[in-house]
C-alpha positions as CSV (number, residue, x, y, z in Angstrom):
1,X,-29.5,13.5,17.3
2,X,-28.2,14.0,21.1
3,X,-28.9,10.5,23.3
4,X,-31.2,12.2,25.6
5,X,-33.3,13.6,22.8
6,X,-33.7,10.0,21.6
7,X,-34.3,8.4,24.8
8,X,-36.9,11.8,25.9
9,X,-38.9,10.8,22.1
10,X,-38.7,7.1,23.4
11,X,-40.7,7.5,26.8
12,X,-42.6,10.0,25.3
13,X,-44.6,7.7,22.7
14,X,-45.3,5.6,25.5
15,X,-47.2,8.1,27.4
16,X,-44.1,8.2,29.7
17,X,-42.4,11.4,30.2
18,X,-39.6,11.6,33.0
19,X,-36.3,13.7,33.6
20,X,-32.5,13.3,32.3
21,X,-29.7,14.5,34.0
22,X,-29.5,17.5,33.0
23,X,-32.7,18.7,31.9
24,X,-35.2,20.8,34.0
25,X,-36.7,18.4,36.5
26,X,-38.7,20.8,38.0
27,X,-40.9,21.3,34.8
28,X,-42.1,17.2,35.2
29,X,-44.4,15.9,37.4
30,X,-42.5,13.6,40.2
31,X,-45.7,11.2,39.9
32,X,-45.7,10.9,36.5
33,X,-42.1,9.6,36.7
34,X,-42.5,7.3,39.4
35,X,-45.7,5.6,37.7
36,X,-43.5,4.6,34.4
37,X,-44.2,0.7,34.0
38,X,-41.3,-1.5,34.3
39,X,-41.3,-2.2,30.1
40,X,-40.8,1.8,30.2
41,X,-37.8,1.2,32.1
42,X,-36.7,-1.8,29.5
43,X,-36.9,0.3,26.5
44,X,-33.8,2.4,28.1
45,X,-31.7,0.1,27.6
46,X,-33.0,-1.1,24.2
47,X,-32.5,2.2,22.8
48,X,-29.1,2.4,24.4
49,X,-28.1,-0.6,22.5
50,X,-29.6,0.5,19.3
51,X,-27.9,3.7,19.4
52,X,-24.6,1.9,20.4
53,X,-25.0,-0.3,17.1
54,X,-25.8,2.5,14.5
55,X,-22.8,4.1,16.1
56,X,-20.6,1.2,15.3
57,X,-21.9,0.1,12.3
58,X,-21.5,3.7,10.9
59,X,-18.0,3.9,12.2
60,X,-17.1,0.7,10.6
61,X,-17.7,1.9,7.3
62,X,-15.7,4.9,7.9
63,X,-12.5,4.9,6.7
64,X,-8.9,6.1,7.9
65,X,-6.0,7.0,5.7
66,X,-3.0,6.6,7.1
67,X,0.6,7.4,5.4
68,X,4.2,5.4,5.4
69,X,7.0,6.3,3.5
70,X,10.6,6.3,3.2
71,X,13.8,8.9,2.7
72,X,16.3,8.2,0.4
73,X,18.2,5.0,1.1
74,X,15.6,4.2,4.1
75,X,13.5,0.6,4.1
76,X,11.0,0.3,6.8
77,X,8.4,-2.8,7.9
78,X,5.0,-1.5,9.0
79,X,2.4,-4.0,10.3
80,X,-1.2,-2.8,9.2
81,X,-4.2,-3.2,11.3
82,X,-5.6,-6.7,10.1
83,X,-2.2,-8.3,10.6
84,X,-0.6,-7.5,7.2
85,X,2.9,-6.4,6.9
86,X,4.3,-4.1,4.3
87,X,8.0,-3.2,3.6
88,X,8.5,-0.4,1.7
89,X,12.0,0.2,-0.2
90,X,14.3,3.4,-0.6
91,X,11.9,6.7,-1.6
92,X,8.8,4.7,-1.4
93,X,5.9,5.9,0.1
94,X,1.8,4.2,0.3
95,X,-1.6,5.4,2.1
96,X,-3.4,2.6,3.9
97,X,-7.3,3.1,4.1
98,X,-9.0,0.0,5.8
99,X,-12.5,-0.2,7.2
100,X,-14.7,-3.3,7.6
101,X,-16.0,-3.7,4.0
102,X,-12.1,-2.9,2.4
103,X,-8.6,-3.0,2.0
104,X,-6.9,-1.0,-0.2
105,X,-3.5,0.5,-0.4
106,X,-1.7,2.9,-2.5
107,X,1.4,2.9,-3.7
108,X,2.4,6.7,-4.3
109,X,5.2,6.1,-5.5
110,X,8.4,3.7,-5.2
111,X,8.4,-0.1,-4.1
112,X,6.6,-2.1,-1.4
113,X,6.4,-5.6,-0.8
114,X,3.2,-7.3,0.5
115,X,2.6,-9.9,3.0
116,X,-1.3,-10.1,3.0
117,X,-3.1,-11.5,6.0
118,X,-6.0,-14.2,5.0
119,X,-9.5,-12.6,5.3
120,X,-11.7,-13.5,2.1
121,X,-14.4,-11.2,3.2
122,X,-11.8,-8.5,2.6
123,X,-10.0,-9.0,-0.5
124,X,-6.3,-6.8,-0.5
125,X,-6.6,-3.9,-3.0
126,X,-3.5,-2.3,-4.3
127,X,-3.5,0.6,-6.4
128,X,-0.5,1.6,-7.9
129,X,-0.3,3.5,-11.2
130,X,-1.5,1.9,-14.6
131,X,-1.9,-1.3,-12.3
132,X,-4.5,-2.8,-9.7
133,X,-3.6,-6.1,-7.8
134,X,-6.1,-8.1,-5.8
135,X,-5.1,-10.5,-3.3
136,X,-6.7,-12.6,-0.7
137,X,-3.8,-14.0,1.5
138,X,-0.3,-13.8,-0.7
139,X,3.6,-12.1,-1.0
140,X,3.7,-10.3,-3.6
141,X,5.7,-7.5,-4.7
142,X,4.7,-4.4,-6.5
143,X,7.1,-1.5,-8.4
144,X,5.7,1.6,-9.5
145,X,8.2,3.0,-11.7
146,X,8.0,6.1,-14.3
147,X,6.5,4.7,-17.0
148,X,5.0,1.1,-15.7
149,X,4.0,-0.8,-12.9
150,X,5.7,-4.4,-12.3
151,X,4.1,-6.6,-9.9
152,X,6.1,-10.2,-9.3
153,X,4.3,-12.9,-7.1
154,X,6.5,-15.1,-4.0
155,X,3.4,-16.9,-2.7
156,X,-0.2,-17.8,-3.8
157,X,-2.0,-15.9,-6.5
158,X,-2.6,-11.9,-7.5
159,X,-5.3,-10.8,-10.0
160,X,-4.1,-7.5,-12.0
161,X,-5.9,-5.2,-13.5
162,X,-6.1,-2.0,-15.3
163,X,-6.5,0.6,-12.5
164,X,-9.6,2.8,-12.7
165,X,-9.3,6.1,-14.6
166,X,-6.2,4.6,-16.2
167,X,-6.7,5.0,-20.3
168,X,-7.8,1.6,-21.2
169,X,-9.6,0.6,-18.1
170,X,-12.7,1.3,-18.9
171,X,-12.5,-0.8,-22.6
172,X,-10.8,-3.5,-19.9
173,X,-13.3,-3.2,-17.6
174,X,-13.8,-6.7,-16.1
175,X,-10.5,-8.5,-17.5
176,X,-8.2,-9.6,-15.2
177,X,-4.8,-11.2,-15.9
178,X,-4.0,-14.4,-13.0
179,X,-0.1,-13.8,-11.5
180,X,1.0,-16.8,-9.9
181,X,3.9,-17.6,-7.5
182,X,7.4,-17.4,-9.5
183,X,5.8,-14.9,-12.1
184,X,5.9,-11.1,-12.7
185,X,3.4,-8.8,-15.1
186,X,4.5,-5.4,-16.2
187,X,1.9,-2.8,-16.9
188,X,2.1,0.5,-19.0
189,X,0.1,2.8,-19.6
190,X,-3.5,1.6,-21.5
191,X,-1.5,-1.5,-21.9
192,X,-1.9,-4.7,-19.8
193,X,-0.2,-8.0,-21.7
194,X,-2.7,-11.5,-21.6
195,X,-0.4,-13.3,-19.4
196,X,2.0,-13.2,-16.9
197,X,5.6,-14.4,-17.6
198,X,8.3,-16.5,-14.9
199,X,10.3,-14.6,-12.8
200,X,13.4,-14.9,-10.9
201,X,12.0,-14.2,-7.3
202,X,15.2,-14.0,-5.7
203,X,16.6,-11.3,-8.0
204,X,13.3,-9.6,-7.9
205,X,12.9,-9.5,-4.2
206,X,16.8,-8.6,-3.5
207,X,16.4,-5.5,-2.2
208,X,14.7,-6.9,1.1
209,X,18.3,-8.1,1.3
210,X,20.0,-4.8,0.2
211,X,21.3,-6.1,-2.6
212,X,21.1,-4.8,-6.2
213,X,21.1,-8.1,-8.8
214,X,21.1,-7.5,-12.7
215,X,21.7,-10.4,-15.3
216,X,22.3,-8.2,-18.4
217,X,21.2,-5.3,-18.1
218,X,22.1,-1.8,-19.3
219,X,24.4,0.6,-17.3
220,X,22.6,3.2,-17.5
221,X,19.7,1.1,-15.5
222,X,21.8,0.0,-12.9
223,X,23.4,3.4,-12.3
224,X,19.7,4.7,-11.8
225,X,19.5,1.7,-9.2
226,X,22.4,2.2,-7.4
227,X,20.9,6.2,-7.6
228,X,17.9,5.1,-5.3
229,X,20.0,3.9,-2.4
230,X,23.8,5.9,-3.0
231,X,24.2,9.5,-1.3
232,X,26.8,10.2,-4.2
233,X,25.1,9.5,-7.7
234,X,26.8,7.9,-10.5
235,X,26.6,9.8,-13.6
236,X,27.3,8.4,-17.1
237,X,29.0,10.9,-19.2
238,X,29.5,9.1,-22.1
239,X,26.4,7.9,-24.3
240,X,27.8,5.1,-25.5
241,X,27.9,3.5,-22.2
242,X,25.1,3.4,-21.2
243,X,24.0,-0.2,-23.2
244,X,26.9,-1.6,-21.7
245,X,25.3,-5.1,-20.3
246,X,26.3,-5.4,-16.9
247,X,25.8,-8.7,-14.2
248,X,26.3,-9.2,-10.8
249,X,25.2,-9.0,-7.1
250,X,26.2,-5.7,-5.3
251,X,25.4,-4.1,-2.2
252,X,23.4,-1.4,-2.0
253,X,25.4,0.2,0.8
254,X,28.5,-0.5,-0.9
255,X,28.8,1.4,-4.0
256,X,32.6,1.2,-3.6
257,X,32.5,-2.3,-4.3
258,X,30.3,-1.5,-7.7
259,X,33.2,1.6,-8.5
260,X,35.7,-1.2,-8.2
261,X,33.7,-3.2,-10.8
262,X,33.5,-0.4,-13.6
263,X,37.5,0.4,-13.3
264,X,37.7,-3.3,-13.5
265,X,36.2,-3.3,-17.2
266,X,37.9,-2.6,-20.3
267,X,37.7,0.8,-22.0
268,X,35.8,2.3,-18.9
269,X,37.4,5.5,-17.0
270,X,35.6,6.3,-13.1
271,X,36.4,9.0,-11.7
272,X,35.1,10.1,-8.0
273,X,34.4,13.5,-5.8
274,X,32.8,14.0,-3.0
275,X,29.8,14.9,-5.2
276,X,29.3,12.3,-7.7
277,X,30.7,9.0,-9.3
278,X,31.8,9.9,-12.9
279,X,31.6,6.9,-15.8
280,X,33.1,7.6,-19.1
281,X,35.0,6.1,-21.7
282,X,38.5,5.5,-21.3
């Protein structure tokens, strides 16, 4: 309803009737407006403020989306609008939607790490996947991947959950699982494990650094990583390497260093074009 159509239906319950600017003056008596008591006057003001608060009030509870991401091989920091910061890794992008009873982020797709302002009133919501992490004030970081959702905790405490509409949730409904600083919980689909396990925060949090860690792990997993940051991809062509355990710290704008690495290692043939990095067995 228009101001002046409030403030008109305000004088007018009074016995009060006088004219806006704007409206047809001539059409109101002149006496009529100069005899409004002085409490006529006050409830201008009264029902200025009203309106002002139901304006407010209903603009707090709206709430904006707005959308970060990254190219390939790009990390940005993005401080949100309660203070929090967010840094999202290579091909990683989140929509932020905040108003004044929520918090809540989604994590479309790729990697973001979270450094959540305190504000109890407004726990941090983040959706990404089969998982939902809550948080109050906390660095955590979360990885949505293909087929789960890894969330690993730096700093204070992160409930996860089964996110809503996920298959399971609604069997889970109410279960949460604690993730304390120096652990990580892995979630897949309709799945999420009783506890959290340790984690090695320093190799789960490398890429902040640029840097690509693995203890271990299978080739064909660290090609993929290299893949997220590299503009020439490394491509396995033999099968049989790709269980080949690999460890070590590399640089993810280095991939020369990581070529030099492979041809260091018995049995294994690299080949390179300005296209791709080609593994195979020697």
């Amino acid at each position: 309803m228009p101001l002046e159509t409030i403030l008109y239906r305000v004088r007018e319950q009074n016995g009060n009737i006088t004219a806006f600017e704007g409206a047809a003056p001539s059409s109101l008596p002149r006496d009529r407006a100069r005899r409004m008591p002085l409490w006529g006057w006050a409830a201008v003001p009264a029902a200025l403020a009203l309106v002002g608060g139901m304006l407010l009030w209903w603009g707090g509870l709206q709430t904006k989306a707005e959308h970060y991401a990254t190219r390939h091989g790009e990390q940005i920091t993005q401080r949100l609008a309660d203070s929090s910061v967010i840094r999202l890794d290579t091909d990683s992008a989140v929509t932020v939607r905040y108003n004044q009873t929520q918090r809540l982020v989604e994590v479309d797709r790729g990697r973001v790490f979270f450094e959540v302002w305190h504000d109890p009133g407004r726990p941090f919501r983040v959706l990404a996947g089969y998982a939902e992490a809550r948080a109050v004030g906390t660095k955590f970081d979360v990885y949505r991947q293909s087929n789960s959702t890894v969330v690993t905790v730096v700093e204070g405490q992160v409930a996860v959950r089964l996110a809503p509409g996920q298959p399971g949730a609604a069997a889970a409904a109410g279960r949460t699982v604690p993730v304390r600083a120096g652990e990580r919980l892995q979630v897949s689909q309709g799945s999420l494990p009783a506890t959290a396990t340790p984690a090695d925060t320093r190799r789960g949090t490398a890429w902040l650094r640029r840097e690509i860690v693995f203890e271990q792990e299978p080739l064909a997993i660290v090609a993929a990583e290299f893949n997220r940051y590299s503009t020439i991809p490394i491509q396995i062509e033999t099968p049989q390497l790709w269980s080949l355990q690999i460890s070590g710290v590399f640089s993810a704008d280095d991939p020369e260093t990581f070529v030099a690495f492979l041809r260091s290692l018995d049995g294994v043939k690299v080949e390179v074009t300005p296209t791709s990095i080609r593994v195979s067995r020697r």
